[in-house]
N, C-alpha and C positions, 0 to 999 in steps of 0.2 A: 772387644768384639766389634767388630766393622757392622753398622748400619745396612739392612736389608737394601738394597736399591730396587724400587719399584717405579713404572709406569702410571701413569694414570691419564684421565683424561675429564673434562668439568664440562656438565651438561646443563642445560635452562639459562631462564635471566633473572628475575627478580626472586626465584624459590629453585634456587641453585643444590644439584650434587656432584659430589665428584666420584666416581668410577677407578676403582685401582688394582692396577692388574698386577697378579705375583704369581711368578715361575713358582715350580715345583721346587718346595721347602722355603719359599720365601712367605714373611710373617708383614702384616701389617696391623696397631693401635689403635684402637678407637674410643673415644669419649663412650659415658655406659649411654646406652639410649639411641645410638645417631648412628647408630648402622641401619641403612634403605635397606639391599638386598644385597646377598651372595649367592653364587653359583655351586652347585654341587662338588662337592669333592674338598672345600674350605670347613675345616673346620672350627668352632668357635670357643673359644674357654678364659673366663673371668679371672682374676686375678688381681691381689694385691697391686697400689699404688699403678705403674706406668707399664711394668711388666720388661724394663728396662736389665740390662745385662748388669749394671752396675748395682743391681741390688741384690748381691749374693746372701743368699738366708735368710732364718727369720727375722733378721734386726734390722737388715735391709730392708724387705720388703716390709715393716713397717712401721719403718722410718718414712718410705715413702709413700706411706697410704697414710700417715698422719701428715706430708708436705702437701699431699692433694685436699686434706682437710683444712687445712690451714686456708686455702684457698676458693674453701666453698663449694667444692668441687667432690664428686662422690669417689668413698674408699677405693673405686673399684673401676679400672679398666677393661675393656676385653681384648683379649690377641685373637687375629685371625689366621690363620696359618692354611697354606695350600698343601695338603696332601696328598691330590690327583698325580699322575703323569706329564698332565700337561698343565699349561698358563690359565687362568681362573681369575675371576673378577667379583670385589668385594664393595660395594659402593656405602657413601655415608651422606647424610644430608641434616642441615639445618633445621633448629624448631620455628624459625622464626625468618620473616622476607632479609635477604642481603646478598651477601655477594663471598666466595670462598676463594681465598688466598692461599696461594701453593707458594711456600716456601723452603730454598737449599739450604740446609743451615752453613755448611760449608762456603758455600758462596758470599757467606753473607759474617762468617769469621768462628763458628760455630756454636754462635750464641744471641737467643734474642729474648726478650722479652716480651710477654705478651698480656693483655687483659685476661679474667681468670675465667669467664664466658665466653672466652672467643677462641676456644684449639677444639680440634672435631677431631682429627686423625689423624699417623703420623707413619712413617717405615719402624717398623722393632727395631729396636735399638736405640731412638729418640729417648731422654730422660727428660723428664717432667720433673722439677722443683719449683722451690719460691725464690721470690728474691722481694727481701724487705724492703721499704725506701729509708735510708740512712734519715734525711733531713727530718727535723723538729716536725717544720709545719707541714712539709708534707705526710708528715706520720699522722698528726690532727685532724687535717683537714682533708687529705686527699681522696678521702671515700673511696669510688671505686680504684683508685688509681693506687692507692697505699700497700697492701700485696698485689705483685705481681704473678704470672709464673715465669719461669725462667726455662727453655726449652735448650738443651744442650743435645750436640752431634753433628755428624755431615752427612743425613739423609735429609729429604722431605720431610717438612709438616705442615698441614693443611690447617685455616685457622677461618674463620667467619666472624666476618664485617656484617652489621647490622645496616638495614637500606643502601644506602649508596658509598663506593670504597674512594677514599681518596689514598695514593700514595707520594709522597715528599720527599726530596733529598734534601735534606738543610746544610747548606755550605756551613766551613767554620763561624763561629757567631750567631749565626741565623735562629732567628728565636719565632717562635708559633706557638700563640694562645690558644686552648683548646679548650670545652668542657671537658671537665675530667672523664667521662662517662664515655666520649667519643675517641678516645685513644684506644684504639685496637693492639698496636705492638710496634717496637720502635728497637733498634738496636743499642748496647751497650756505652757504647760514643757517645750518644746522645743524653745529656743534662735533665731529667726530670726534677721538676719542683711545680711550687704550689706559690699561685699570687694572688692576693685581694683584688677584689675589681675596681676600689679605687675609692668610688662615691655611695656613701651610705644610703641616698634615694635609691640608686641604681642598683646596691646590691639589696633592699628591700620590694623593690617594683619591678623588679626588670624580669623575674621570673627565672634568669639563669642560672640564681645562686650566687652567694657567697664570693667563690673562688672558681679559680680557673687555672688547669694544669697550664705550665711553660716548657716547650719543648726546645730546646739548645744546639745547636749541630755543630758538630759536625755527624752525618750519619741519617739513618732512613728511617723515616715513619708512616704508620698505616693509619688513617685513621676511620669513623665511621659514622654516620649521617644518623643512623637511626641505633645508640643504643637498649638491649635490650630492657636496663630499667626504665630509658621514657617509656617504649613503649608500654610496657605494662602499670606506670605511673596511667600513660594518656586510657588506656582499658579498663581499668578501674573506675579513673573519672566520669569517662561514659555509662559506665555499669548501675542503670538505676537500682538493682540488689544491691552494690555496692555504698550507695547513697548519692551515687555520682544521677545525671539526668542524659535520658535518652535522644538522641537527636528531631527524634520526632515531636519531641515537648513541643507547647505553644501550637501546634497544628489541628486538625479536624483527627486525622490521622492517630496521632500521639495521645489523644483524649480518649478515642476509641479502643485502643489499646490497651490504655492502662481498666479503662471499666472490665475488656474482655477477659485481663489477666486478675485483677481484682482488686488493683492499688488506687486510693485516693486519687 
């Protein structure tokens, strides 16, 4: 079954959606939760794993609602489908500030790899799996970077980059240190591994961690400024419920507050 081809079009800046319009019988994916709005006449229905053609029955579909587990990701997709007359628009947006990458899979050889946080929405037809990481240490160490998802097809899929997007071509050889955390999604071509940062002060002091994914090229990578577990590392830390301290500590301000709320 051929990939729905949809339209779409991506609205704001730093608290970005996308907008995607489908003809009458055309279906578009979405992550559970991240659909903004839709227009009348769309209608919506949950479904096992990706909701993909290629999961005929029930062993299919949950096979693939055990791949989206795998990945930390919920059982459960929703299809959107246009059942009006006319063209109708479905839009989906981000939990979190960054930026939303529309990507052909076709264009791009029909296969990419992506972080397991970062797919929003896609044309039906898209499949959604995993893709392990072969190496040792990166099976160890890789954290977020050790499952993948693995997006198959030649329609669109829209994917979100946390704060700011960077995208790379790495010529043959070309290698790029990255946190692991900040790799959004990178094509097949590309060499993923796991490297020590080298000096035992550095990787105890420096705050970056341990390790650092190694990107390889030949091929494309996306990467991303803000992912979603710093931030909620950095929100936690702030969070005086949390134990973390509030910025207003040490002030006239931050004293006053904690008496108003009731904390020492």
């Amino acid at each position: 079954m051929a990939m729905d081809v949809i339209d779409y079009e991506i609205f704001g800046d730093d608290m970005q959606y996308v907008e995607v319009e489908l003809d009458p019988g055309e279906a578009a994916v979405g992550e559970a939760g991240a659909m903004y709005y839709m227009e009348d006449g769309i209608s919506m229905d949950t479904v096992f794993g990706d909701g993909s053609a290629s999961q005929g029955g029930l062993l299919g579909k949950l096979m693939g609602a055990g791949k989206r587990l795998l990945t930390g990701e919920s059982l459960f997709t929703t299809v959107f489908v246009n059942q009006g007359l006319s063209k109708k628009r479905v839009a989906f947006a981000a939990s979190y500030p960054g930026k939303i990458v529309p990507v052909h899979l076709w264009e791009l050889g029909g296969t990419l790899y992506a972080q397991k946080d970062s797919f929003l929405a896609a044309a039906k037809g898209v499949s959604l799996g995993i893709a392990f990481q072969r190496k040792i240490g990166t099976g160890l160490f890789g954290g977020e970077g050790f499952i993948m998802q693995k997006l198959e097809g030649d329609g669109y899929a829209f994917l979100h980059a946390g704060g700011t997007l960077t995208e790379r071509q790495l010529a043959p050889g070309e290698t790029l240190r990255v946190d692991t955390g900040c790799v959004v999604a990178y094509q097949p071509s590309v060499d993923f591994d796991i490297q020590f940062v080298g000096k035992l002060r550095s990787a105890l002091f420096s705050g970056e961690g341990l390790f650092f994914a190694t990107l390889t090229g030949p091929g494309k990578v996306w990467l991303q400024s803000l992912p979603l577990s710093r931030l909620a590392d950095r929100l936690v830390a702030a969070s005086p419920k949390a134990g973390g301290r509030s910025s207003e500590q040490g002030s006239v301000l931050g004293g006053l507050g904690d008496l108003l709320d009731g904390r020492d």
